[in-house]
C-alpha positions as CSV (number, residue, x, y, z in Angstrom):
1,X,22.8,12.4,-34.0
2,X,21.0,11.3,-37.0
3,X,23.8,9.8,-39.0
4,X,27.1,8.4,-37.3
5,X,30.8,9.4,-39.0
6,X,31.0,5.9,-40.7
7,X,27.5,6.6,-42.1
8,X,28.5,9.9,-43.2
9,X,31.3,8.5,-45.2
10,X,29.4,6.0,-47.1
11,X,27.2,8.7,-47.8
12,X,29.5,11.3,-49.3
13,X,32.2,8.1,-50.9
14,X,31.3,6.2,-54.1
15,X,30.9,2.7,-53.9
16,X,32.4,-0.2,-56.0
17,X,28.6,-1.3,-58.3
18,X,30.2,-4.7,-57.7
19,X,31.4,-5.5,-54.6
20,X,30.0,-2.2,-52.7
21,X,33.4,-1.0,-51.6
22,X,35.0,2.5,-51.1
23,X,36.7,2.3,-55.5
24,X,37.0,-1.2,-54.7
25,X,39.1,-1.0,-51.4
26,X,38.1,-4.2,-50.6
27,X,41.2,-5.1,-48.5
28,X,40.6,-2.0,-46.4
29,X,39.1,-2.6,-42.6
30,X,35.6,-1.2,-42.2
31,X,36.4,-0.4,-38.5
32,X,33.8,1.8,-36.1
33,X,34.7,5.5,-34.7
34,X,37.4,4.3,-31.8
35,X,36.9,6.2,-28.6
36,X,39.8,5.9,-25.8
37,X,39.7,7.8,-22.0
38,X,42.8,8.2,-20.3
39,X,42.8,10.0,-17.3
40,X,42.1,13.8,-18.9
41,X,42.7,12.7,-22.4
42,X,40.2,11.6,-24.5
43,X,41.2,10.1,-28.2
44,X,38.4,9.6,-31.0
45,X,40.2,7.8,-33.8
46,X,38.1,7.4,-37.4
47,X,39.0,4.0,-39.2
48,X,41.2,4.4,-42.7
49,X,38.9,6.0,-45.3
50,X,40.0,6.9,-48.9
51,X,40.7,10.7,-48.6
52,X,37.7,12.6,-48.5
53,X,38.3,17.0,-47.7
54,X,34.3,16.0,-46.5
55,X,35.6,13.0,-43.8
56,X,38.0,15.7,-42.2
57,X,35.3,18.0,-41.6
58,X,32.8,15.6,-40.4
59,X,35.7,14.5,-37.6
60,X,35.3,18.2,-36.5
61,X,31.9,18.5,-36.8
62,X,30.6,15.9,-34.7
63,X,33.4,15.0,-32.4
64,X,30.7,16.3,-29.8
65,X,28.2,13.8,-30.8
66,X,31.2,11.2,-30.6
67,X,32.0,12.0,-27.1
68,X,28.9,12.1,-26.0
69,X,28.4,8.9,-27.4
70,X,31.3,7.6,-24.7
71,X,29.6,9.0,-22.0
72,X,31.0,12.7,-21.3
73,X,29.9,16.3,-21.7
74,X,31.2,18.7,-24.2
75,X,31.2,21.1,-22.4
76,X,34.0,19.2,-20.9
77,X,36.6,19.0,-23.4
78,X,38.3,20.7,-26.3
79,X,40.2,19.4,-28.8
80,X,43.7,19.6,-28.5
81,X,45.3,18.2,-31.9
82,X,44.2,16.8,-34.6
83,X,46.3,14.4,-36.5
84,X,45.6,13.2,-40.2
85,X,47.2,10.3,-41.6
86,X,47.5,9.4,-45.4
87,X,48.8,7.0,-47.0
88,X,48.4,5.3,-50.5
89,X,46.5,1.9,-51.3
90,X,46.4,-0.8,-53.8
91,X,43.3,-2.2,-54.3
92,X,44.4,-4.9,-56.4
93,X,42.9,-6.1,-60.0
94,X,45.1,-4.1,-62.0
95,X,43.5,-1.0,-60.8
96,X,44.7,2.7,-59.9
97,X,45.9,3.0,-56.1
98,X,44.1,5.4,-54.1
99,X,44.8,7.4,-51.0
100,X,43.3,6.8,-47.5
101,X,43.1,8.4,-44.4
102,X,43.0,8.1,-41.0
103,X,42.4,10.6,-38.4
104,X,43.0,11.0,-34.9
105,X,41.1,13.6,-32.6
106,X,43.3,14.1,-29.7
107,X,40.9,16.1,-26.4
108,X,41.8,17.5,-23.3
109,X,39.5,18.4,-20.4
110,X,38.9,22.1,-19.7
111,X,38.4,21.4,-16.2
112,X,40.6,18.7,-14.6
113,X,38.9,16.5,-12.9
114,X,40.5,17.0,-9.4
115,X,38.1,20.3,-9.6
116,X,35.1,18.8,-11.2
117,X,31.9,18.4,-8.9
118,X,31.9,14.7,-9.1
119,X,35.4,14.1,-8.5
120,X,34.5,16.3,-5.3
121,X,31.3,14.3,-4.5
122,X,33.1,11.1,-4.6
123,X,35.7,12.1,-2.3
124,X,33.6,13.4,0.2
125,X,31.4,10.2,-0.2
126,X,34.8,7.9,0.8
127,X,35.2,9.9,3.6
128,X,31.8,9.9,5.1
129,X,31.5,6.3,5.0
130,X,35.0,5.7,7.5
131,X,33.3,8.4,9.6
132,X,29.7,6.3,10.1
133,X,30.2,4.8,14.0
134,X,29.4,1.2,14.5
135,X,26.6,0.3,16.8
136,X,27.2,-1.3,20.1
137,X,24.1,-3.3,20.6
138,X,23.9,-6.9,20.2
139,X,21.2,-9.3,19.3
140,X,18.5,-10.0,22.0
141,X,17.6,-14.0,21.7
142,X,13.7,-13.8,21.2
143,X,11.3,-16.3,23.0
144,X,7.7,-17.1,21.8
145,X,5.8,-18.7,19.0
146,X,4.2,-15.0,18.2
147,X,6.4,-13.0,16.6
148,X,6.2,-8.7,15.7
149,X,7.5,-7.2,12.9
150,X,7.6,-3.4,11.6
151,X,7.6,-2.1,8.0
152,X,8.3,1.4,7.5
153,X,9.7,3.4,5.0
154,X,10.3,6.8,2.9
155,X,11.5,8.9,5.8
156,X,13.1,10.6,2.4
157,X,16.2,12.0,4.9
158,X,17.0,15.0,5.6
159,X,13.4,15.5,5.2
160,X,12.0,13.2,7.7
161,X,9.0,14.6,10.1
162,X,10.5,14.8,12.9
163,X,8.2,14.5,15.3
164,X,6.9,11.3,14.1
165,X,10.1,10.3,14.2
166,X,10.6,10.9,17.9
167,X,6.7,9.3,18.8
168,X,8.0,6.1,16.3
169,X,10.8,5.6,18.9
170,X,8.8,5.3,21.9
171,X,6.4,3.0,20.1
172,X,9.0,1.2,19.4
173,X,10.4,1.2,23.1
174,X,7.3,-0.4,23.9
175,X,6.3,-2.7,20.9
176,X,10.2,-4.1,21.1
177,X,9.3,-6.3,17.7
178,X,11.5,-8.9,16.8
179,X,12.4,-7.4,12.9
180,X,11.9,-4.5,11.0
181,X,11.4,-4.4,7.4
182,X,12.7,-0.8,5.7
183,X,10.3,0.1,2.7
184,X,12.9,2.3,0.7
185,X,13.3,5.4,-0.3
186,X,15.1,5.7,3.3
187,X,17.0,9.3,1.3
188,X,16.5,11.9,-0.6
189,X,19.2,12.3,-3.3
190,X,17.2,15.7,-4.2
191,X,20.6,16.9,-6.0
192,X,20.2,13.5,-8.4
193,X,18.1,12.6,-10.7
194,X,15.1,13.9,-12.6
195,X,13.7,15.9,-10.0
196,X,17.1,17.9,-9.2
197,X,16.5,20.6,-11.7
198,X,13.2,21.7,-10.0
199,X,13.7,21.3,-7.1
200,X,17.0,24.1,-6.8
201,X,16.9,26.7,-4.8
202,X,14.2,25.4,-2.9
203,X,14.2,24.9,0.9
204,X,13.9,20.8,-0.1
205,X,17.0,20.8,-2.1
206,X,19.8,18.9,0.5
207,X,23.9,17.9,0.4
208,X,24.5,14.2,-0.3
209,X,26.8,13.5,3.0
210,X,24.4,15.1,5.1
211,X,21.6,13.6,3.8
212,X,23.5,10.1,4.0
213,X,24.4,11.1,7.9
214,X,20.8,11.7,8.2
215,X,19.7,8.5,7.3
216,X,22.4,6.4,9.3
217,X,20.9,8.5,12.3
218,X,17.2,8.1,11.6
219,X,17.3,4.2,11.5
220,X,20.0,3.5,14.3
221,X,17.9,5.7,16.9
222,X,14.9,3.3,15.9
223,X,17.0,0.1,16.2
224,X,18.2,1.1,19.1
225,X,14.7,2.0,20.6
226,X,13.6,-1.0,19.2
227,X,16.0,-3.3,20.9
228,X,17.5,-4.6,17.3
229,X,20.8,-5.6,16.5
230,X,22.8,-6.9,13.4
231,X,22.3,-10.4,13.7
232,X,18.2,-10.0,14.2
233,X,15.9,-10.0,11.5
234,X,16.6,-6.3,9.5
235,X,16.4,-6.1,5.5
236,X,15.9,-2.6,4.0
237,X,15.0,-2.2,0.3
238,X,16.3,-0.3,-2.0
239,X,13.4,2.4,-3.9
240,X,14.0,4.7,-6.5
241,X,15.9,7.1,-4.4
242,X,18.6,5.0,-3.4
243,X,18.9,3.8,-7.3
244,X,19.8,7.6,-8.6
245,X,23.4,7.3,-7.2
246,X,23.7,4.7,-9.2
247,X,22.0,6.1,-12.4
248,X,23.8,9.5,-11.8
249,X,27.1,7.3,-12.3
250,X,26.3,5.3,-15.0
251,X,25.5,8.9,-16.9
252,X,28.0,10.8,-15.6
253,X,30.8,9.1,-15.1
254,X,30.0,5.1,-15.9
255,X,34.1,4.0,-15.2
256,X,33.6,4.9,-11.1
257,X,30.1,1.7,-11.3
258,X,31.4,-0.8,-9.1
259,X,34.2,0.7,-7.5
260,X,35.2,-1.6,-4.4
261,X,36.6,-1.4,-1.4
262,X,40.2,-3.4,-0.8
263,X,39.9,-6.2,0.8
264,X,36.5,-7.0,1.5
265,X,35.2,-6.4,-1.8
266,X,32.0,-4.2,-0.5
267,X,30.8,-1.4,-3.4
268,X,31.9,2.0,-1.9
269,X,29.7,4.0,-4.6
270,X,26.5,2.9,-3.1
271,X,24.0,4.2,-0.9
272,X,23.6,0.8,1.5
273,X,28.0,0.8,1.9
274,X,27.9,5.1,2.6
275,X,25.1,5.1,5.1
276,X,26.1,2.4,6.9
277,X,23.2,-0.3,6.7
278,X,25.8,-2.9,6.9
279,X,26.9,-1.8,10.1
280,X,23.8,-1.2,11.4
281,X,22.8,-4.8,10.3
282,X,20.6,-4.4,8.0
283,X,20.4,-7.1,4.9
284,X,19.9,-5.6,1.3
285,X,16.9,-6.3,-0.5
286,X,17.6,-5.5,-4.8
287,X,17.4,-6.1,-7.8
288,X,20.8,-8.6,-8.7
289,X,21.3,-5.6,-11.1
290,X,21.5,-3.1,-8.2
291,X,18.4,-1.2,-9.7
292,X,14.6,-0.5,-8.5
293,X,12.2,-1.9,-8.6
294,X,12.2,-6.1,-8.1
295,X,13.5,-6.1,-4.3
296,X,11.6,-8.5,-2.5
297,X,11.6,-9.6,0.8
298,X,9.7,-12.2,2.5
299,X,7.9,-10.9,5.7
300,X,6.7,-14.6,6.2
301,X,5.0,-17.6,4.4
302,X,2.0,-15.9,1.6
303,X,3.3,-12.1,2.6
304,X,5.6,-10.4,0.1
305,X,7.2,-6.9,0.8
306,X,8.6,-4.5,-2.2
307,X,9.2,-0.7,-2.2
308,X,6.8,-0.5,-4.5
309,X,6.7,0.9,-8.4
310,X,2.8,2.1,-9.2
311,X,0.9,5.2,-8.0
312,X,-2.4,5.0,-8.4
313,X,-4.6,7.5,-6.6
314,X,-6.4,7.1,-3.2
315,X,-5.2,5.1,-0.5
316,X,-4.7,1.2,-1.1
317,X,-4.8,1.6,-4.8
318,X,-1.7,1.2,-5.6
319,X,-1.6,-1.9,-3.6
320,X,-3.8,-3.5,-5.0
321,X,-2.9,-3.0,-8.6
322,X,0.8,-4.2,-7.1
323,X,-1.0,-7.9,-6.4
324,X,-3.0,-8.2,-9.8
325,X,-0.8,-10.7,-11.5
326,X,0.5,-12.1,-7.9
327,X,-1.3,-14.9,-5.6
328,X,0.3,-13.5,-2.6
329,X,0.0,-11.5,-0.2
330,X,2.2,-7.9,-0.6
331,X,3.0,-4.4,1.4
332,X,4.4,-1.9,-0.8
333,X,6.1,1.8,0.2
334,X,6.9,4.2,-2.4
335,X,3.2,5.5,-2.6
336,X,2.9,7.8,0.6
337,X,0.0,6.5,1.3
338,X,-1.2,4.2,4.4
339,X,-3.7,2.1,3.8
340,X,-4.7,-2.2,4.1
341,X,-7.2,-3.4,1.7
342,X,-7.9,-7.3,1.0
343,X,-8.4,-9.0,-2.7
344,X,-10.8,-12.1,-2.6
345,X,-10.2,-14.5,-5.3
346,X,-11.7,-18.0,-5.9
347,X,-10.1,-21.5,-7.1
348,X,-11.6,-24.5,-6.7
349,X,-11.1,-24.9,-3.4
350,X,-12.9,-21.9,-2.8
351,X,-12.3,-18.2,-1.6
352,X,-9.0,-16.8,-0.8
353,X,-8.4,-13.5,0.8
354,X,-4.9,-11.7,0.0
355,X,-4.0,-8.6,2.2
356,X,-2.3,-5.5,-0.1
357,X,-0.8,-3.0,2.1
358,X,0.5,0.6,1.4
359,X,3.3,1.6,4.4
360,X,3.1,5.4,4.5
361,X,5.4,7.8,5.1
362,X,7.8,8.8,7.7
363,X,8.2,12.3,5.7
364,X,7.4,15.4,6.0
365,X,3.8,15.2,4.8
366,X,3.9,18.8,3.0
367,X,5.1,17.6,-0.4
368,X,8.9,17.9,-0.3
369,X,8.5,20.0,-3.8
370,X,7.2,16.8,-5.4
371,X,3.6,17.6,-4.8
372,X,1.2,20.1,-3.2
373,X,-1.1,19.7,-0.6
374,X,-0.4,15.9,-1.6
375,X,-2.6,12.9,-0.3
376,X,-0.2,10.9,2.0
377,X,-0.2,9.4,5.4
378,X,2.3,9.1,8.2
379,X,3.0,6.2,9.8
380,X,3.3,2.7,9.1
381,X,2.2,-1.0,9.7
382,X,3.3,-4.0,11.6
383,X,2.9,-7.4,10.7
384,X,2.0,-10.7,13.8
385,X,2.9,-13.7,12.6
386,X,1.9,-16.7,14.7
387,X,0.3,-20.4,13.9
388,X,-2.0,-19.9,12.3
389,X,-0.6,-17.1,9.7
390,X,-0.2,-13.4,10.0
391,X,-2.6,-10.5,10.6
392,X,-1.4,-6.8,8.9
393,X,-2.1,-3.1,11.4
394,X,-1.7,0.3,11.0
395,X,0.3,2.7,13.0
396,X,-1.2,5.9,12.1
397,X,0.0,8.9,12.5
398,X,-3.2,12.1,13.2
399,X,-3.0,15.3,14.7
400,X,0.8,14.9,16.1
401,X,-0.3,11.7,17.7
402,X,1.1,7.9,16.8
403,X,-1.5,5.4,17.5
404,X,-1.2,1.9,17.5
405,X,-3.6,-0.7,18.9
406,X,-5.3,1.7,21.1
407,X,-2.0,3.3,22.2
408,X,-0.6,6.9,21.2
409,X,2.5,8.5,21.1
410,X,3.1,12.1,20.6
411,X,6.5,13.7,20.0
């Protein structure tokens, strides 16, 4: 909208050459375009204005722009009444009382909410989260100055590979580390965001609860392979994927952003609370805002980890352009890309080397309708930390075979 109501009233009322008021109404309140919501009722109320047959229009004209401006559609609503109150006012000075108005645009929703998709999709997402199970396992006490620790990320659920999800579990059978650090983009959420549009109707498009149930079953089957347990060393980071719920409510319907659980105060609208990381142990890594991209997690002393918010192309590229204003080490996801390169830098006491990893992909590697014949990698890395620091490998994953220090693992 180029012009809001109040500025369409200055524009079509003459102003007082001396004081700049509406005919020198200076006692009357300059007030913005109120906008209630109650339940299915939506009120747009236009401060008192001296009469104007133009202002009464304009209330109809652009009481689309006006509820768009409080975050609904439309589409949504219709007006239902529309109520016009005059009455007259005396400016004062010995001058000719004038006539102002006030009026009140009364909507109703043309679909209740009950039956709108969101009201559905909230529902259901309540009632998948009481439905996730608990796990059983409890943390193994670790021994040993060496210790192991796994980053993957971006299985992208439902639309993991699943047979590199099966070889990653007997890996981890074997490797048993002692953490493991999820990258992000852990779901989907092809329905959300900018990407839902072109991606209907195409095999890659996927439900919500499913995709959440998805997810919840990906990462306990590794844990549990793995040997991990709430109480060991777990921290999954939130990427852009998990931030469109959150985006898709702050558009759509902004009053459901923060909606808590009683008691307990845990968000409910939130991808960590309906898939179940909490249960499965797993600490939160975000932004304080609860948006992408400034998770961090700290793998160990000089080694960052972040889902990751540049692209660059070819493998390790976009790591390395992560670390350009860092002096730290850093593995990044988000990329689909698996790669470790170093940076060498000098001070005065000399060279130091920084490691920049990219973590791969635990995705189907054939695009997902975001890209064709795309240049990712499955697999992932693992991090040793010991005395005297940490050393950074790749678990690759070529011709339906995981390997890993001169191990494989096929599906």
């Amino acid at each position: 909208m180029s012009e809001s109501l109040d500025d369409y009233a200055r524009s079509k009322l003459a102003r007082c050459v001396s004081c700049g008021g509406y005919r020198c109404d200076c006692a009357t309140r300059q007030d913005t375009v109120g906008v209630e919501r109650h339940d299915d009722t939506l009120i747009v109320t236009v401060p008192p204005q001296p009469a104007s047959p133009d202002l009464e229009r304009a209330v109809v004209a652009q009481v689309d722009e006006m509820i768009r401006q409080a975050g609904g559609d439309p589409t949504d609503w219709v007006i239902g009444s529309l109520r016009v109150n005059k009455w007259e006012a005396q400016p004062g000075g010995g001058e000719d009382p004038i006539w102002l108005t006030q009026i009140r645009a009364t909507c109703t929703q043309t679909v209740p909410r009950e039956e709108t998709e969101w009201w559905r999709l909230v529902e259901a997402l309540r009632a998948t989260a009481d439905k996730l199970p608990r796990p059983s396992r409890v943390p193994r006490k670790r021994t040993g100055k060496t210790r192991l620790i796994v980053c993957m990320g971006d299985d992208q659920a439902p639309h993991n590979d699943p047979a590199l999800h099966a070889a990653t579990c007997k890996a981890l059978r074997e490797m048993q580390p002692d953490g493991l650090i999820y990258m992000g983009d852990g779901i989907d959420l092809s329905n959300l965001g900018q990407w839902a549009a072109k991606k209907a109707g195409t095999r890659f498009e996927a439900e919500i609860n499913p995709s959440l149930q998805a997810l919840h079953t990906i990462l306990d089957e590794r844990l549990d392979a793995a040997g991990l347990a709430p109480g060991d060393d777990l921290h999954y980071l939130y990427g852009n994927h998990e931030a469109r719920l959150l985006k898709e409510l702050q558009t759509k319907v902004p009053q459901l952003v923060g909606l808590k659980q009683v008691p307990g105060g845990i968000e409910v609208l939130d991808v960590a609370f309906l898939a179940g990381l909490d249960r499965l142990g797993f600490q939160i890594a975000r932004d304080p805002a609860g948006d992408y991209p400034h998770g961090t997690v700290t793998v160990t002393e000089g080694l960052l980890a972040s889902h990751g918010w540049i692209v660059n192309k070819g493998a390790g590229a976009s790591a390395r352009k992560s670390i350009e204003h860092l002096e730290s080490s850093l593995l990044v996801g988000h990329s689909h890309r698996l790669a470790i390169t170093h940076v060498t830098r000098w001070g005065k006491d000399g060279p130091r080397i920084y490691t920049a990893g990219e973590t791969g992909t635990m995705a189907d590697l054939t695009g997902l309708g975001y890209a064709r014949n795309p240049d990712w990698q499955g697999g992932f890395l693992t991090v040793t930390v010991d005395r005297a620091g940490f050393n950074v490998e790749p678990a690759v994953w070529r011709d339906r075979v995981l390997r890993w220090r001169g191990e494989g693992w096929g599906a």
